[in-house]
ZAMARGU-4260 file (C-alpha; in steps of 0.2 Angstrom, whole numbers, plus 5000, padded with zeros to 4 digits):
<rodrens>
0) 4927/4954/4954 | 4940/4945/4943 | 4954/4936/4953 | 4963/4930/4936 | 4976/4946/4936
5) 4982/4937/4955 | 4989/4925/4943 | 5001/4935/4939 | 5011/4945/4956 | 5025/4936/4962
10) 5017/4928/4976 | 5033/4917/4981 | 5027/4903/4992 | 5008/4908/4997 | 4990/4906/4994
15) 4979/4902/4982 | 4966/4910/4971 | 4952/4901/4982 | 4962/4908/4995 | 4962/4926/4989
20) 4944/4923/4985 | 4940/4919/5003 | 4950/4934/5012 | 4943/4943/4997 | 4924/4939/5005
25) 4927/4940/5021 | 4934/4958/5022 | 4920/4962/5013 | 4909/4953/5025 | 4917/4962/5038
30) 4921/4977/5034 | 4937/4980/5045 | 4943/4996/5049 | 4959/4992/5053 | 4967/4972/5048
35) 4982/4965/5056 | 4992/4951/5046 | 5009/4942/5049 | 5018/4936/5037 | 5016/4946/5023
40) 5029/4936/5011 | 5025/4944/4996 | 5009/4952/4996 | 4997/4940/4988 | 4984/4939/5002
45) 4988/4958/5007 | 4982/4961/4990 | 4967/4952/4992 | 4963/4960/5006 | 4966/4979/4998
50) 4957/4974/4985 | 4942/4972/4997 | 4944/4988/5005 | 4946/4998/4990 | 4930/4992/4985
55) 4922/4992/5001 | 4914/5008/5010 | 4927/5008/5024 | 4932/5028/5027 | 4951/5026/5026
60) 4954/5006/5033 | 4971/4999/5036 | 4979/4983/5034 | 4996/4982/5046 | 5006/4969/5037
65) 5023/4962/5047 | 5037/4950/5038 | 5054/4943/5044 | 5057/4944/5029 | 5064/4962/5023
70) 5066/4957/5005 | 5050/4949/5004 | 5042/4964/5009 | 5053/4976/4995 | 5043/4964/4984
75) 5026/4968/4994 | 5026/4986/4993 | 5032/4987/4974 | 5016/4976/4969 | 5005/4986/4981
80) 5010/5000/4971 | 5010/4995/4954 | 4990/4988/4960 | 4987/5006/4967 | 4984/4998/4985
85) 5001/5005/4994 | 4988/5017/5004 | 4978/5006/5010 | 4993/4995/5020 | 5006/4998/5033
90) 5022/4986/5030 | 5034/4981/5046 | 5049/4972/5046 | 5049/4963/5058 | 5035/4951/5069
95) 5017/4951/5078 | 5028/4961/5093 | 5026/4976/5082 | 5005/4973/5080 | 5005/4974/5099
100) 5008/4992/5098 | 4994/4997/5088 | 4974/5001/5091 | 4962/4988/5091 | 4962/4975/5075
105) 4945/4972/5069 | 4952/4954/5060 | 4971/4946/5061 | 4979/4935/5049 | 4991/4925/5054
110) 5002/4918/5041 | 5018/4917/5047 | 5028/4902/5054 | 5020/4888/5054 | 5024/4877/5070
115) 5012/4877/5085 | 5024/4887/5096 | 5023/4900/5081 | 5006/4900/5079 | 5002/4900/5099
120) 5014/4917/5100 | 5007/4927/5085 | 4989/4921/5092 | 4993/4926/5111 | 5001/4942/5103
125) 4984/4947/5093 | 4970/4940/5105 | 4969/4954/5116 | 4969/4968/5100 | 4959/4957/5091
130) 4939/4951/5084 | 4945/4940/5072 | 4959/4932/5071 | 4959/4919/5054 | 4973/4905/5051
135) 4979/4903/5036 | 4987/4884/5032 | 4976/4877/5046 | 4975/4859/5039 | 4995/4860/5043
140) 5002/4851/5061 | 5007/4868/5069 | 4989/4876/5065 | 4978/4862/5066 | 4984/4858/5083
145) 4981/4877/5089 | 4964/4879/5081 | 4957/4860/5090 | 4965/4869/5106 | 4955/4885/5103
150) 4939/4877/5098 | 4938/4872/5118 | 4937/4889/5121 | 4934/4899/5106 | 4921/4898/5093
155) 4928/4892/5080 | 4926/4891/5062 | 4937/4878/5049 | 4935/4879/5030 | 4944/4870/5017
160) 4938/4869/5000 | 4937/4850/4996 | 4950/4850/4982 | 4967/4854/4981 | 4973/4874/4975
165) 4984/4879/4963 | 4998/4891/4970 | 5001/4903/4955 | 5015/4917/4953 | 5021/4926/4940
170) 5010/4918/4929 | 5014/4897/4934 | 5008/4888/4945 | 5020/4883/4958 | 5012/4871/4968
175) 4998/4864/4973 | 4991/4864/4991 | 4976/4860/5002 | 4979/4873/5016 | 4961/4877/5023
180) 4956/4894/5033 | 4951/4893/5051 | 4942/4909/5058 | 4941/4912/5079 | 4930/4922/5086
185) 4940/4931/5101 | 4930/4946/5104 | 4912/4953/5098 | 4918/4968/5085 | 4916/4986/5088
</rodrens>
């Protein structure tokens, strides 16, 4: 599997490649029928996650994807497109209220706002519907202090990479970032 093309989307402010190669092995580790994410910006880590469900042996799996952002999410779904991965994910406008609504999440990424009080809302928004539930950014304030919260009560796992990440879209890199992944283990799947 070559990540190298991820260069190249729009990602606006996002992940990085080791990011996408994380969410990349995980769904495919996994092998979720149905994904909830927040904060879909545009689409870089929804991507990833397509990617892994195309290739995985999942009959018909869905990602929900929700964004504040309605522009961002134009962007999204054109990318999606042009990747030949619209079919495998549902974009919302709006936030986690609308993931409430749903079945049962097999994993939930949560990349939206960034403050605790953000975090804590989409997390007790998505715990009850939820297996998984993975933070992205979880070396940041808002995050970190959830997931040390969560790790009283939770099992918990926290990644980071040792190095810092290059953020790349359309081709540049646009910053560099050190933004770890933290996984929760809320529920046994299936």
């Amino acid at each position: 599997m070559t990540f190298e093309p991820l260069k190249d989307i729009d990602s606006g402010i996002g992940s990085t490649l080791g990011d996408y190669k994380f969410l990349y092995g995980l769904v495919s580790m996994l092998n979720p029928h149905y994904i909830a994410e927040v904060g879909t910006n545009c689409g870089g880590s929804t991507i990833a996650m397509a990617m892994a469900l195309r290739d995985g042996e999942v009959t018909a799996p869905k990602i929900f994807s929700v964004d504040v952002n309605g522009e961002a999410i134009k962007i999204a779904d054109e990318q999606l497109r042009r990747l030949g991965l619209r079919q495998y994910v549902v974009l919302m406008h709006g936030d986690s209220k609308l993931l409430q609504r749903g079945s049962y999440f097999d994993m939930s990424f949560i990349d939206g706002g960034h403050s605790y009080e953000d975090c804590l809302t989409d997390f007790e928004r998505l715990e009850p519907v939820s297996g998984y539930i993975v933070f992205h950014d979880s070396k940041m304030d808002g995050p970190a202090r959830l997931i040390r919260e969560l790790s009283k009560t939770y099992e918990v796992f926290d990644f980071s990479y040792g190095r810092l990440g290059k953020q790349w879209s359309k081709g540049n890199v646009v910053y560099n970032s050190f933004p770890g992944i933290a996984i929760v283990k809320v529920k046994k799947n299936g």
